[in-house]
C-alpha positions, 0 to 999 in steps of 0.5 A: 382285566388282571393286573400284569407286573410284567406289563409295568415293568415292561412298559416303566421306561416309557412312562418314566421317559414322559415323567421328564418330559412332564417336569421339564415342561413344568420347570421352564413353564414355571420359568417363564411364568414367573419372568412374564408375571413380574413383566404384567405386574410392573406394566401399570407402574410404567409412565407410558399409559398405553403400554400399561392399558395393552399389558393388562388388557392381554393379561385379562383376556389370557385370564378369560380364556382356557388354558386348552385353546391357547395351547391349539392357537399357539400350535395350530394357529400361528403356523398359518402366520409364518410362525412354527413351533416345536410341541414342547416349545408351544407347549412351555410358551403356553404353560408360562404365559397363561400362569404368568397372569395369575403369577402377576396378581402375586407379585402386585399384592407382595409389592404393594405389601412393601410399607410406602416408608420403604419408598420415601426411605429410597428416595431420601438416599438417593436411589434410582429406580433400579437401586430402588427395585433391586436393593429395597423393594424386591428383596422385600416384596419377593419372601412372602410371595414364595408359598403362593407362587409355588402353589400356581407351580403344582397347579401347572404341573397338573395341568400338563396333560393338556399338552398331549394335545399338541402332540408333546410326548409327556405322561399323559401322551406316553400312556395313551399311546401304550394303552393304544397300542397293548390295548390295555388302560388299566396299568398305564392309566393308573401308572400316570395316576400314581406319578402325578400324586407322588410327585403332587405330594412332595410338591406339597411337601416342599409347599409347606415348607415354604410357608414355614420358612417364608410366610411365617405361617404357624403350624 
């Protein structure tokens, strides 16, 4: 099968339409994830042993499971319970849920990265435990976890065609229903090819200058 410009073009805002979809799924996934991430990774510094234990038994058998089959229970299983969804709703729930479990594995080493000196310090001024956090320990603890946080930010973006799945209409859903309906794959497959590793490359682009400014990585 040739190639048909005329088919691109005609088929562009489509395309362009399931872009958006895509990267918004992938910002408020990102959102989400890196809120619920610091949520699982103070859980065992909290006093209550049961919270801390059900926390990361949750953050281990989310980790344990596909991505996919949280997607199909978020979508398609909780609505037996009462508990109905939008597409992009289940879809960004899922998105931040499953990176927020690897997001959590960042935090936890960048907090346990802050010298324990940064405690005592803390403490011997007379610091709550929120001044404590907000003014001591984050502000250090959040720089150096910035590259690898973004680096589990474009693994998500490359892991939202798993969303057609639950009918969202981002690239991956958008191209195979014009290849469906026009009977021709080769442009908008390639077309889904080329947004991703565009957009693949300026996250890697922007990743790279993360860690120039906040790892202190030398290049």
């Amino acid at each position: 099968m040739e190639w048909d410009w005329n088919f691109v073009w005609e088929i562009m805002p489509t395309l362009i339409q399931g872009v958006k979809i895509t990267i918004l799924a992938t910002l408020l996934g990102s959102v989400l994830a890196a809120i619920v991430g610091l949520a699982i990774a103070l859980a065992p510094r909290s006093p209550n042993k049961g919270l801390s234990r059900t926390v990361g038994f949750l953050a281990e058998f989310i980790r344990g499971t596909p991505l996919l089959v949280q997607l199909y229970f978020i979508f398609y299983v909780l609505p037996d319970i009462g508990i109905l969804l939008p597409p992009l709703v289940a879809g960004v729930i899922g998105l931040g849920l499953h990176y927020g479990t690897y997001t959590a594995e960042v935090y936890r080493a960048g907090i346990d990265n802050v010298p324990r000196g940064q405690w005592e310090a803390a403490k011997a001024c007379n610091l709550n435990a929120r001044q404590t956090w907000t003014h001591i320990i984050m502000p250090q603890a959040i720089p150096p976890m910035i590259p690898a946080l973004a680096n589990y930010f474009i693994a998500m973006f490359k892991e939202t065609p798993l969303l057609s799945a639950i009918t969202v209409l981002e690239l991956m859903n958008q191209a195979k229903s014009v290849a469906n309906t026009y009977y021709r794959y080769v442009e908008p497959m390639t077309l889904v090819g080329a947004f991703f590793l565009v957009i693949s490359l300026f996250s890697v682009v922007l990743l790279r200058w993360l860690e120039r400014r906040y790892g202190k990585i030398e290049r």
